[in-house]
VOTORVO-672519 format. One record per residue (C-alpha): residue in one letter; x, y, z negated. Coordinates in pm, 1 decimal. Example, Ala and Ser with C-alpha at 12.3 -4.5 7.8 and 13.67 -1.06 7.14 Angstrom:
<drendos>
('A', (1230.0, -450.0, -780.0))
('S', (1367.0, -106.0, -714.0))
</drendos>
This chain:
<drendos>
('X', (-3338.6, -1639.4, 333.7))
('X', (-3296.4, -1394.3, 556.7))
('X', (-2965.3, -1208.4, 480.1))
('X', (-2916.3, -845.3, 389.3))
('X', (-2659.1, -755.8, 683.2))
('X', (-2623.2, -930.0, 990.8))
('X', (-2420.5, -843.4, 1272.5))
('X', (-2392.5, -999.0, 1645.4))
('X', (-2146.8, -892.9, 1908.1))
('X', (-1976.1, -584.9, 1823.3))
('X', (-1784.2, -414.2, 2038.6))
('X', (-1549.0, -159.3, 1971.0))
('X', (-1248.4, 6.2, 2261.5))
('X', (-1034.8, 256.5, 2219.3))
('X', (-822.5, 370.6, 2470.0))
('X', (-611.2, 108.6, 2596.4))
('X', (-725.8, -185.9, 2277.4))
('X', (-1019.1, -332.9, 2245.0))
('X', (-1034.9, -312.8, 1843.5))
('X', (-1351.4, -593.7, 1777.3))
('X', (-1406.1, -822.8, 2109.4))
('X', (-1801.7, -956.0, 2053.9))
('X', (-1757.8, -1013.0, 1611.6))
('X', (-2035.6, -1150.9, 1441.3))
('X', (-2105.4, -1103.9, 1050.1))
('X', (-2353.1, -1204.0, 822.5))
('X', (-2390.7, -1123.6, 469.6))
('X', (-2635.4, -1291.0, 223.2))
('X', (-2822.2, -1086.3, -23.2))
('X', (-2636.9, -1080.9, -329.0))
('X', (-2311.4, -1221.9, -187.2))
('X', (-1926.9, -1105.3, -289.1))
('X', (-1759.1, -1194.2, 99.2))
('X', (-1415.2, -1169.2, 181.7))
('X', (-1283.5, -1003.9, 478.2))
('X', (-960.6, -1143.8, 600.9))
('X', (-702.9, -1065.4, 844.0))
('X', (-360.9, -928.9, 912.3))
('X', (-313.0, -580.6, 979.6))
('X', (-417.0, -431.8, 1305.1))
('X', (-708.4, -763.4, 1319.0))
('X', (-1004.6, -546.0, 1339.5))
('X', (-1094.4, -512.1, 953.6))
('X', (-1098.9, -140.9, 918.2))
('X', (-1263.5, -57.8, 1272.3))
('X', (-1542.0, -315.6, 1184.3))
('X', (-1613.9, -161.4, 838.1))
('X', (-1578.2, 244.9, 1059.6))
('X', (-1846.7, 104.8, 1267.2))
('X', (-2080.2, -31.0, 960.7))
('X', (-2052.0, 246.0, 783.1))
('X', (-2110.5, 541.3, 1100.3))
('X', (-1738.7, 656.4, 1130.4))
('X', (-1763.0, 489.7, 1498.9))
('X', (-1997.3, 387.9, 1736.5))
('X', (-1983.2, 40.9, 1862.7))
('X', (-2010.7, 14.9, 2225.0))
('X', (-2204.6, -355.8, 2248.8))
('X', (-2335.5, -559.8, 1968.7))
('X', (-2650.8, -513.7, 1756.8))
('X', (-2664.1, -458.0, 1358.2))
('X', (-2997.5, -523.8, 1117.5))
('X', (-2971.6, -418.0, 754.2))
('X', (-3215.1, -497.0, 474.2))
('X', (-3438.3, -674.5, 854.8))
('X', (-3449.2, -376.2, 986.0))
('X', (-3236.6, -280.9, 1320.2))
('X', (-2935.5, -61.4, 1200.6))
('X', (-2712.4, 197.4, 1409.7))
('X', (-2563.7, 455.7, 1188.4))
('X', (-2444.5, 760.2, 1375.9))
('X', (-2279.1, 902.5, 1053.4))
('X', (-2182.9, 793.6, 749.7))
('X', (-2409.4, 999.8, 591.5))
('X', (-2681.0, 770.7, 791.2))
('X', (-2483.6, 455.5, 592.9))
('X', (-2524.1, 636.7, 310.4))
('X', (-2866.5, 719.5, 313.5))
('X', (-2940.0, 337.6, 383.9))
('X', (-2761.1, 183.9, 85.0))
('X', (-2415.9, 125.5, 179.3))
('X', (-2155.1, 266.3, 7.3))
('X', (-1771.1, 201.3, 121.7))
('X', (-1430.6, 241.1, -71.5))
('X', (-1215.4, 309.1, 166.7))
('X', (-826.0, 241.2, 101.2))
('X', (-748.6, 561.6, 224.4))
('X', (-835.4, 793.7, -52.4))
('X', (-1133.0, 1034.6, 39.5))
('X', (-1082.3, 1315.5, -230.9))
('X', (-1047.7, 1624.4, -282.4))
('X', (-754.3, 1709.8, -443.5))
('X', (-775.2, 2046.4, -606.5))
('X', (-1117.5, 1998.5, -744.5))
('X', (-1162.2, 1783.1, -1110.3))
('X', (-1204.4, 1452.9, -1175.2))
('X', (-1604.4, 1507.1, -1205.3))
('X', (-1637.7, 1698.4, -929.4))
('X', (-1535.6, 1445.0, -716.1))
('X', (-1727.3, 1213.9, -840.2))
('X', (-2031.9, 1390.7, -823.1))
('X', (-1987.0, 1627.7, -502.6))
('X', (-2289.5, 1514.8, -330.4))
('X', (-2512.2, 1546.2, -662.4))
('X', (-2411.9, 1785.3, -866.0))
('X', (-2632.6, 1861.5, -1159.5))
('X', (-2782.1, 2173.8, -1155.7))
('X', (-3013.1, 2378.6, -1379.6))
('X', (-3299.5, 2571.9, -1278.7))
('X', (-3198.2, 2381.1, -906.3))
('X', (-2909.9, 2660.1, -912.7))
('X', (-2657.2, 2704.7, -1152.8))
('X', (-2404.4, 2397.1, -1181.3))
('X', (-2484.3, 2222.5, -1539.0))
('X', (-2129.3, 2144.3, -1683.8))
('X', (-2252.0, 1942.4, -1927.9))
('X', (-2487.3, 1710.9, -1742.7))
('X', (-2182.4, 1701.3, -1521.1))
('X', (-1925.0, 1597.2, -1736.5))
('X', (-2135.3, 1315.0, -1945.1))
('X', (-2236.5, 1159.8, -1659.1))
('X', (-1893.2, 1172.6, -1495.7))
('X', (-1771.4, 1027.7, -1880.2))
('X', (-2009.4, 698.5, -1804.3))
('X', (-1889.5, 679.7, -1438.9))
('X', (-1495.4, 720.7, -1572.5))
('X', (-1583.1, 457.1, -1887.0))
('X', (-1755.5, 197.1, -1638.5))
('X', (-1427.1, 140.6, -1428.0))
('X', (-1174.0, 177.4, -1754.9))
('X', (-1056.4, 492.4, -1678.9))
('X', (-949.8, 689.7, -1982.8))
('X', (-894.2, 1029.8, -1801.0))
('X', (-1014.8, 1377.9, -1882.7))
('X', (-1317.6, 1478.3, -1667.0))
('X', (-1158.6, 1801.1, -1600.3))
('X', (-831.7, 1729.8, -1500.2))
('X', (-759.1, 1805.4, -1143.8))
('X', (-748.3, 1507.8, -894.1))
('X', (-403.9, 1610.4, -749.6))
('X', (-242.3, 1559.9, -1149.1))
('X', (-356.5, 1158.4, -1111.4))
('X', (-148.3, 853.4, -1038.5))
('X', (-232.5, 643.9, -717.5))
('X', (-397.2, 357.9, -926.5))
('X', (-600.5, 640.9, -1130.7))
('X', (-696.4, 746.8, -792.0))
('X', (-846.1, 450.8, -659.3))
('X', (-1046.9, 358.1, -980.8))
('X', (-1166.2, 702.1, -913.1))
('X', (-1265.7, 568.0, -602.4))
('X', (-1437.1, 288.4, -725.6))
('X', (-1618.2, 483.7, -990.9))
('X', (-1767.7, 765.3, -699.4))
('X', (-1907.0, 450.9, -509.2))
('X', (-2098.9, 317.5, -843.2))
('X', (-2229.3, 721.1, -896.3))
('X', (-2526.3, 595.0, -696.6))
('X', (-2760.9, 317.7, -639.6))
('X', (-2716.4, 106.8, -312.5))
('X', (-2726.7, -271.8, -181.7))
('X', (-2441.7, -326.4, 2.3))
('X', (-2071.4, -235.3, -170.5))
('X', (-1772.7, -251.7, 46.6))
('X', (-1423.8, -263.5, -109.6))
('X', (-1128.8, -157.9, 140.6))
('X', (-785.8, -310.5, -35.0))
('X', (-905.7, -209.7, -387.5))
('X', (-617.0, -367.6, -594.8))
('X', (-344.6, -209.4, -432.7))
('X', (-206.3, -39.0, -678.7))
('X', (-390.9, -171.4, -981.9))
('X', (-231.8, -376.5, -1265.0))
('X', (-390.1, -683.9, -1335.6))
('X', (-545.8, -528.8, -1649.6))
('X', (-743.5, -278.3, -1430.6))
('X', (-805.6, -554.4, -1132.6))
('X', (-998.7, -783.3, -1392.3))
('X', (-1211.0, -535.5, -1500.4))
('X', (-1280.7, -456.3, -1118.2))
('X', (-1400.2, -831.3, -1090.3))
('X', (-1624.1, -738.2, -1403.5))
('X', (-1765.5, -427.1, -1206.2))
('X', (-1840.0, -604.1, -881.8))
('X', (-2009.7, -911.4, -1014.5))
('X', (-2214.5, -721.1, -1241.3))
('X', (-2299.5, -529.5, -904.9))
('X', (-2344.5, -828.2, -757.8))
('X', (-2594.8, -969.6, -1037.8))
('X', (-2812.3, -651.1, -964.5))
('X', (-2865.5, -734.9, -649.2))
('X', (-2596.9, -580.7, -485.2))
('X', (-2411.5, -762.8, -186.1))
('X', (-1989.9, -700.0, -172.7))
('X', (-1794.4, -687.8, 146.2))
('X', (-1402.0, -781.5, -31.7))
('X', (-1129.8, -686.1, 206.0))
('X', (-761.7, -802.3, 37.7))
('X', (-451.9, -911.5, 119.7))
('X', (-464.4, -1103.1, -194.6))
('X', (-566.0, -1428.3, -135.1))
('X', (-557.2, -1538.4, -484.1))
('X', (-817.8, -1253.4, -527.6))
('X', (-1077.0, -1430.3, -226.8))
('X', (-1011.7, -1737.0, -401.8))
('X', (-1074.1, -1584.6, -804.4))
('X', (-1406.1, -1372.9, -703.6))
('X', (-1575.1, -1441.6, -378.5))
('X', (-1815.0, -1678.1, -212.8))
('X', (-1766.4, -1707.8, 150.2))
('X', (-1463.3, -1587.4, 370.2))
('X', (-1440.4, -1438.6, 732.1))
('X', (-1129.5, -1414.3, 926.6))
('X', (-1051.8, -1205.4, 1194.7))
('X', (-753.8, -1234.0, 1403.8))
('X', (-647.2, -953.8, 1724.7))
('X', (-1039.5, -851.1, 1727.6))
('X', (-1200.8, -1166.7, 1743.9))
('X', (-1418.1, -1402.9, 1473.9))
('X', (-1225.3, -1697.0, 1392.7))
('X', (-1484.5, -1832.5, 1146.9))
('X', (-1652.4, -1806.8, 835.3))
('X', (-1630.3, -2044.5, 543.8))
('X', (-1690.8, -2160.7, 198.6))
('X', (-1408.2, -2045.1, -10.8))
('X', (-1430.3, -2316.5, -260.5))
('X', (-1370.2, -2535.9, 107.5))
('X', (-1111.6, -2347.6, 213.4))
('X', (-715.5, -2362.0, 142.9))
('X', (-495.1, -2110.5, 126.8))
('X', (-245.6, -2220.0, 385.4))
('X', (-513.7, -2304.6, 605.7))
('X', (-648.5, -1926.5, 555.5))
('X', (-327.5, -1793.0, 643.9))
('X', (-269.0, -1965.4, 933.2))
('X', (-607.7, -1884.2, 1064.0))
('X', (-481.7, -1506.5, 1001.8))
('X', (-175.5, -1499.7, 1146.4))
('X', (-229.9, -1801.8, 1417.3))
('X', (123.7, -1945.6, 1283.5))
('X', (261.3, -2097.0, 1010.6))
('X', (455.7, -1869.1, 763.1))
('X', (704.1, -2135.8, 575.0))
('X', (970.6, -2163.4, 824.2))
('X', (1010.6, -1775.2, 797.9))
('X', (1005.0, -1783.6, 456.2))
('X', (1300.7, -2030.5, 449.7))
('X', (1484.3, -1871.3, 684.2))
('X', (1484.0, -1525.9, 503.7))
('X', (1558.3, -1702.7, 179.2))
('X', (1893.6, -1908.5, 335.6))
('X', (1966.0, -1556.1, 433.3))
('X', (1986.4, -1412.7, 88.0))
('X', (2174.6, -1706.0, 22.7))
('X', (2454.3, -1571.4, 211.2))
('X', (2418.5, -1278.6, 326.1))
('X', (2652.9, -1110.6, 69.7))
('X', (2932.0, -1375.1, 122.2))
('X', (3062.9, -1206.3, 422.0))
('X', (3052.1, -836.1, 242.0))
('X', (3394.9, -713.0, 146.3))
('X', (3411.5, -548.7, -181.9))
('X', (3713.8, -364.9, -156.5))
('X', (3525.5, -48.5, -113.6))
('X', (3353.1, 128.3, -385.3))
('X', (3010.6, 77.1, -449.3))
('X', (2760.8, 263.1, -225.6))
('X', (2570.2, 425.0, -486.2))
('X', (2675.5, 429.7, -895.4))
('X', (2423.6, 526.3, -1095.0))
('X', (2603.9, 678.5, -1465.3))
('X', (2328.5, 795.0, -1777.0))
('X', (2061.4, 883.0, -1536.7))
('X', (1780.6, 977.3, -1763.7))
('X', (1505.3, 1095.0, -1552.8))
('X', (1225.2, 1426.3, -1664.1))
('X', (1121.3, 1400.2, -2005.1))
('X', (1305.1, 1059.7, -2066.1))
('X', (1576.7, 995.0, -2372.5))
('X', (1654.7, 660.9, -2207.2))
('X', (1977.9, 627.3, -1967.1))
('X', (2024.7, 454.0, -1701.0))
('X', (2337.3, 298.1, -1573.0))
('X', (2350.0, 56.4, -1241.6))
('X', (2555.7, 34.9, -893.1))
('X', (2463.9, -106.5, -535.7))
('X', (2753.8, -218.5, -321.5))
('X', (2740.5, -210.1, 76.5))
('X', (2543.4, -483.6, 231.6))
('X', (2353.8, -577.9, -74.5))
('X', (1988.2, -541.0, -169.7))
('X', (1955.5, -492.8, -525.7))
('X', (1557.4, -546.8, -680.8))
('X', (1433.3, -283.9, -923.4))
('X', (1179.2, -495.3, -1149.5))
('X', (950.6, -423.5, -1450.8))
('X', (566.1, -318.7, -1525.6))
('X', (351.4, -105.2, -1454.3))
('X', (476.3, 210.9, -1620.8))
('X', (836.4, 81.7, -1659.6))
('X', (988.0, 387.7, -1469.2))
('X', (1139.3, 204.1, -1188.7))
('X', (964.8, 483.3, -891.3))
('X', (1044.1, 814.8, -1126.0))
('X', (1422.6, 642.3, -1087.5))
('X', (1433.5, 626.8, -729.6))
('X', (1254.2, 975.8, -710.6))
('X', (1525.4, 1095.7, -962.0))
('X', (1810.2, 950.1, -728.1))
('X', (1681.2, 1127.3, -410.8))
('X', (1611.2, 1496.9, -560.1))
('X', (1225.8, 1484.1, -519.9))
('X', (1181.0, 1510.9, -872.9))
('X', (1419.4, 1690.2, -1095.2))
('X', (1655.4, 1427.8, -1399.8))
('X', (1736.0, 1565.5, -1707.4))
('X', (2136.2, 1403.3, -1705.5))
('X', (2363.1, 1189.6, -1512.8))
('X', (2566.7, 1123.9, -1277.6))
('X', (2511.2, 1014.8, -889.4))
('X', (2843.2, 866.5, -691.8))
('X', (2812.3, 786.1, -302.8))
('X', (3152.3, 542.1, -206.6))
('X', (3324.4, 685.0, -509.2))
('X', (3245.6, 1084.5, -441.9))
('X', (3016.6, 1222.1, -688.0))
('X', (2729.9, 1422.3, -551.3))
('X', (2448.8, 1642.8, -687.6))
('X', (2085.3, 1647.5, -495.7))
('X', (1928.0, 1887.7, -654.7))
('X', (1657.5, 1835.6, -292.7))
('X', (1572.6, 1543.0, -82.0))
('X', (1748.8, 1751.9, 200.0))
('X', (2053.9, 1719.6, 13.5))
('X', (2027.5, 1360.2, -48.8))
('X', (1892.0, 1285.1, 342.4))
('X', (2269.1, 1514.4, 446.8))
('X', (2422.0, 1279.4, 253.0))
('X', (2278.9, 956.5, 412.0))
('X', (2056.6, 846.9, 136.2))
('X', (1632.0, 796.5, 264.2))
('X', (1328.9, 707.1, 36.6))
('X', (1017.7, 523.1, 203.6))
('X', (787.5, 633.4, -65.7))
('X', (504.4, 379.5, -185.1))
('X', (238.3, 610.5, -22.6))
('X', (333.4, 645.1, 330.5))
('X', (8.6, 790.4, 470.6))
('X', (57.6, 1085.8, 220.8))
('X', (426.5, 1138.7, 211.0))
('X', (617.5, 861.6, 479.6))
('X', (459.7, 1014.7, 791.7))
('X', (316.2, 1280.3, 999.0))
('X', (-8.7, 1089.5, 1070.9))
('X', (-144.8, 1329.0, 1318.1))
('X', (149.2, 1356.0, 1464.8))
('X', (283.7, 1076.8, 1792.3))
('X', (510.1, 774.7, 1685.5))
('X', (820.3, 974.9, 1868.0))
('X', (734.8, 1235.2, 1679.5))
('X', (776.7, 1073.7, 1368.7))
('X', (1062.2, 854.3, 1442.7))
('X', (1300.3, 1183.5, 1568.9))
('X', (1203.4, 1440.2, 1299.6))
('X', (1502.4, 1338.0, 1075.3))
('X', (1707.9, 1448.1, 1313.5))
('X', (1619.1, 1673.8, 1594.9))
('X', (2004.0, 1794.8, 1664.2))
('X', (2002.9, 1488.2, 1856.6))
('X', (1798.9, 1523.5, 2111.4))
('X', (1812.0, 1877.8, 2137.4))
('X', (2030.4, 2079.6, 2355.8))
('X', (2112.1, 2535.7, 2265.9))
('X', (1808.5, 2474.1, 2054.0))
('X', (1572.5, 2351.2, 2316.5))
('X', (1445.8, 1975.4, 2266.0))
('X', (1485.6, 1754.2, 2536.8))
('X', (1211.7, 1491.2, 2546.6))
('X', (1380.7, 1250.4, 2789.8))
('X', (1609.7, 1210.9, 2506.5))
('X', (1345.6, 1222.2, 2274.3))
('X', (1138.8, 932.6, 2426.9))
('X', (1471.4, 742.0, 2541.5))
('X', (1583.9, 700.6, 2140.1))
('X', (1206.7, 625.4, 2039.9))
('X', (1197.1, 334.1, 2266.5))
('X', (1534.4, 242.8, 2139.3))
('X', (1381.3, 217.2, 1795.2))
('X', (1085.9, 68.3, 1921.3))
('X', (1245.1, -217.9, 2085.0))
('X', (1501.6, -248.1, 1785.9))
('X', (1228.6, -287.4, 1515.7))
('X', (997.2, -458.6, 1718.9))
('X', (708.0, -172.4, 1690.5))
('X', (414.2, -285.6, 1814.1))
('X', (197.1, 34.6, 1972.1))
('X', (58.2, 83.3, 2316.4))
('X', (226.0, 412.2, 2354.5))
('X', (494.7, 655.7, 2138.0))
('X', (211.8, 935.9, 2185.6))
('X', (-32.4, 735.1, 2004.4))
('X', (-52.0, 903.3, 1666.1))
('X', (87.7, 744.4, 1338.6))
('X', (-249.0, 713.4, 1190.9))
('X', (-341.3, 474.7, 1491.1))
('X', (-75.8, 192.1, 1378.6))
('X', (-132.6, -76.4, 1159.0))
('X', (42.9, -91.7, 761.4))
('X', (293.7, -314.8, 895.6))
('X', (385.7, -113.6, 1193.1))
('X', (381.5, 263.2, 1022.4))
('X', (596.4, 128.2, 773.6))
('X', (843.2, 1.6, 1070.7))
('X', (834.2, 384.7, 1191.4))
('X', (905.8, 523.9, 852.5))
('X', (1223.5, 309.8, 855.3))
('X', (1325.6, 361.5, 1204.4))
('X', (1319.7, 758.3, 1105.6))
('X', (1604.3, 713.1, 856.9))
('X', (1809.5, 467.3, 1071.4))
('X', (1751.5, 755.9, 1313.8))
('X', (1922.1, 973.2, 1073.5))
('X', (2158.3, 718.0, 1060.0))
('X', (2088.1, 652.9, 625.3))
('X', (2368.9, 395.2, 490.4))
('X', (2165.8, 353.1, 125.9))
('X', (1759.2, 279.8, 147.2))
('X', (1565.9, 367.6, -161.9))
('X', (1240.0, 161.2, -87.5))
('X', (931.1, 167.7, -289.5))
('X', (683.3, -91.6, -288.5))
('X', (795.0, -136.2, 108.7))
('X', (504.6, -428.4, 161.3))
('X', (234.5, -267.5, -43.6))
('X', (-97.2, -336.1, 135.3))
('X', (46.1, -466.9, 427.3))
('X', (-59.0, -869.3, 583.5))
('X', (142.3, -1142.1, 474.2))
('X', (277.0, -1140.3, 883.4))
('X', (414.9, -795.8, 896.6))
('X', (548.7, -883.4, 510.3))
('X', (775.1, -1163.4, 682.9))
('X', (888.1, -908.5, 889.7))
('X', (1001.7, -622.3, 736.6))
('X', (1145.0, -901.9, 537.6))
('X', (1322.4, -1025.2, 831.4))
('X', (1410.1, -673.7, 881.6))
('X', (1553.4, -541.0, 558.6))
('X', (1766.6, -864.2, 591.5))
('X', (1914.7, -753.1, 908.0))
('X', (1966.0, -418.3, 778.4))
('X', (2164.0, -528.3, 495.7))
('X', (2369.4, -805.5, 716.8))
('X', (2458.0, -447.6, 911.9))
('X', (2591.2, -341.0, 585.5))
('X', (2301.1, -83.9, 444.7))
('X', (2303.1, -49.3, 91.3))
('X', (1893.9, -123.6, -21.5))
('X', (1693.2, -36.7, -415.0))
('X', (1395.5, -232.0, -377.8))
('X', (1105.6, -203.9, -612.6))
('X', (834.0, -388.6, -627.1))
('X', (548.9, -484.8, -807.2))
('X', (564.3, -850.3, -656.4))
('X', (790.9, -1074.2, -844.3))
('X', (834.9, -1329.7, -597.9))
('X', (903.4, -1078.0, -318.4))
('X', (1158.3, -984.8, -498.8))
('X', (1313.8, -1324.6, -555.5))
('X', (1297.0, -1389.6, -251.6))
('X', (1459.1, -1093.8, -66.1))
('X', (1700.1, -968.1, -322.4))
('X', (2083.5, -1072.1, -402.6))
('X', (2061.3, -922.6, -774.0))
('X', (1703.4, -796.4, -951.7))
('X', (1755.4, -512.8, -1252.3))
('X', (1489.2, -558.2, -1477.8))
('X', (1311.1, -207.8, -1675.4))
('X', (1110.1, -203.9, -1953.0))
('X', (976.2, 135.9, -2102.7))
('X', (1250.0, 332.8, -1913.9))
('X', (1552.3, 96.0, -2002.8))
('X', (1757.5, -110.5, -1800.8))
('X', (1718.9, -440.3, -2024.7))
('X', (1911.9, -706.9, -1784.3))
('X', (2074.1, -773.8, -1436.7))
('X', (1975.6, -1107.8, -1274.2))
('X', (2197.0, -1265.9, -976.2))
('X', (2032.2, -1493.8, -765.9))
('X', (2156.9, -1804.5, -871.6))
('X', (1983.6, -1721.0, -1191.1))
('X', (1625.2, -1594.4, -1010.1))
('X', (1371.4, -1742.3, -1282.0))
('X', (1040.8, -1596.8, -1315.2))
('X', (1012.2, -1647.4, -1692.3))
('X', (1319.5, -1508.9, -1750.9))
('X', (1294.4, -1214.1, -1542.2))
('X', (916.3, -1169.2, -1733.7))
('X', (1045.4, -1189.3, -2090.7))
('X', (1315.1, -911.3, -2025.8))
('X', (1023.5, -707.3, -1864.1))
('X', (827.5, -752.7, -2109.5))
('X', (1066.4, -702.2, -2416.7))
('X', (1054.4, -353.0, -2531.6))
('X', (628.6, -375.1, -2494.6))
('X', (652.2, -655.2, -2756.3))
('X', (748.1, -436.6, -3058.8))
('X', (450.1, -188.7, -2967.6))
('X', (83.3, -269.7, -2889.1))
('X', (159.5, -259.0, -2536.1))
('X', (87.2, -615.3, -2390.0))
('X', (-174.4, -508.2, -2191.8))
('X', (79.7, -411.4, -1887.8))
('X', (179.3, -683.1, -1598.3))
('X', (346.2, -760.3, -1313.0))
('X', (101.8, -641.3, -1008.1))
('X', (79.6, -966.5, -856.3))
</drendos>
């Protein structure tokens, strides 16, 4: 049988990289196929260049056996492909159904917009993915996971035969990534072929059929996932093997606290914070050279704690104590002045400048530094950037290429060397490996480590248990807004850590919610 998508040679250079060096693809007609890779490997150019958003430069494509070069992605569109991209591609200030319907908006007489036809049909859409949200609420009101099941739901508004799914479980609970599986293979048994990119690999191995990996640009190979390992997978991704690393960083949280004095007070102490529209307190501290886990569901409260702590989003009580002095941040300025940084769990939106250059980025904390009776200098501007660089291992061709250029891995590495640049003692890190490869997450790994071993004070939360247990020294556990239990390492168990997650769910209806793992 002749297969639905089929692609031989691509080519694709930017300026300096050559993004896909001569990949080949081909994708059977009703087929869920993985898409594999670490970040930076060539997975988002090659779906730009499917769906019209670039050009190739060598390399043919035929879709449905018919020769296919998309100029647009309205020309993808048009064909049958629709893509979900993991970049959101909303607009913001518009509802709920108008997004989903922009490009076919009901309309009576062929004029006047018909509110009703638009607001059923955007009901099915919303009901399809599990989305219990009001039609008319405005986009910018929704959570990130609400956002991408929006997402999911626009691509489904219309009939095509080829799906592709960009990272689609980022920031879904396992509740809402189960029902995704339902969506795509009931796609899939109407005759629609699925194009699965994830860093997930226990997702490849729960839903698709066949797996391609790509590795600096180039096809490694394509194979049977029911013949296929996961270690072998990885190390086809990442041409290494991943253990050793992983041992290494986990001897290092062995001891990395034994050398920490403790005669100073605590870098941050946390008294009764309740955070905006909460009646629970919260009570914690994080000493010097630690990194303390923030744990719990989906829900749980752990990111409106950390936005509490920083003065992004306004508390309703407590107290906040930096090495003993008590402070107020009633602004993130106040709380960056003071040496405390947030790398938010949506970097694209609120980590970085992404049209701006990497030295751009990695400077603004701080521009006093490099800037002399008000007038930047840019030899000291570029001099600190490669400092960072070369300290965090960055890997770019240039600190003018933009921050939208870099890979996960790598514009996460800038976000963090902008608040060593403002010389932050206490991180507040939010999901800091969300949708990055499992290479770059042994390295910021690896880094956080070394940050900590320099005596920085990190609050990690994540939605990945075992990240967790393996990075932290102590893990604080949440459950509906309360601070249930404090686990040390030498006590890391994942039941245990689970059951005090999942302990003030159990006397309500609420055991729906999960870890996001």
């Amino acid at each position: 049988m002749e297969p639905i998508l089929e692609l031989r040679g691509i080519v694709k250079r930017f300026p300096g990289v050559t993004a896909l060096d001569g990949v080949d693809l081909s994708i059977a007609d009703m087929e869920i196929h993985a898409l594999v890779g670490q970040n930076g490997a060539g997975k988002s150019a090659l779906i730009k260049v499917l769906c019209g958003a670039h050009l190739a430069d060598e390399g043919e494509m035929r879709f449905r056996g018919a020769p296919y070069r998309p100029r647009t992605p309205f020309d993808a569109l048009h064909a049958g492909i629709r893509v979900v991209y993991q970049e959101f591609n909303q607009l913001p200030y518009l509802s709920v159904a108008e997004n989903l319907l922009f490009e076919r908006l009901p309309r009576r007489f062929g004029v006047l917009l018909d509110r009703r036809a638009l607001e059923r049909r955007s009901a099915e859409l919303l009901k399809r993915v599990g989305l219990d949200i009001d039609p008319g609420a405005r986009v910018e009101r929704l959570g990130i996971a609400q956002r991408q099941l929006l997402e999911i739901a626009k691509a489904l508004s219309s009939t095509g035969r080829l799906l592709v799914l960009d990272e689609p479980t980022a920031t879904l609970t396992p509740r809402e990534v189960a029902r995704l599986f339902e969506i795509v293979r009931t796609a899939r048994a109407s005759g629609v072929a699925v194009i699965y990119v994830s860093h997930h690999l226990q997702e490849i191995f729960d839903l698709c059929d066949r797996v391609t990996v790509l590795r600096n640009g180039r096809l490694i190979g394509t194979f049977p996932v029911a013949a296929t390992a996961a270690p072998e997978l990885v190390r086809m991704m990442v041409g290494q093997r991943l253990e050793a690393t992983t041992r290494e960083i986990g001897a290092a949280a062995d001891t990395s606290s034994a050398g920490i004095s403790n005669a100073r007070a605590p870098a941050l102490r946390i008294e009764k914070l309740r955070v905006r529209h909460s009646t629970r307190e919260v009570s914690f501290s994080l000493d010097y050279g630690e990194i303390v886990g923030m744990a719990g569901l989906v829900g749980s409260g752990r990111t409106e704690i950390l936005r509490a702590i920083f003065g992004a989003d306004p508390r309703d009580g407590g107290e906040i104590y930096l090495s003993g002095r008590r402070v107020k941040f009633r602004t993130p300025g106040d709380a960056v002045r003071n040496g405390v940084c947030l790398l938010t769990e949506n970097r694209k939106d609120e980590g970085l400048v992404l049209a701006m250059p990497v030295r751009v980025n990695v400077t603004l904390t701080d521009l006093a530094r490099i800037s002399r009776a008000g007038f930047l200098r840019g030899q000291s501007e570029r001099e600190m950037t490669d400092q960072s660089i070369h300290e965090l291992d960055i890997r770019l061709r240039s600190i003018e290429q933009t921050a939208r250029e870099l890979s996960g891995g790598n514009q996460q590495k800038v976000i963090v060397a902008k608040w060593l640049f403002r010389n932050a003692s206490v991180l507040l890190l939010d999901e800091p490996t969300r949708g990055i490869d499992v290479g770059a997450k042994a390295e910021i790994y690896t880094l956080l480590r070394r940050l900590s071993a320099d005596g920085k004070a990190l609050l990690v939360v994540s939605s990945e248990l075992p990240e967790l247990m393996l990075l932290c020294d102590r893990i604080l556990v949440l459950s509906r807004g309360r601070l249930v239990g404090a686990v040390s390492r030498h006590e890391f168990n994942e039941e245990r850590i689970l059951t005090l997650a999942y302990s003030q769910y159990l006397a309500g209806n609420h055991s729906q919610h999960r870890f996001n793992e």
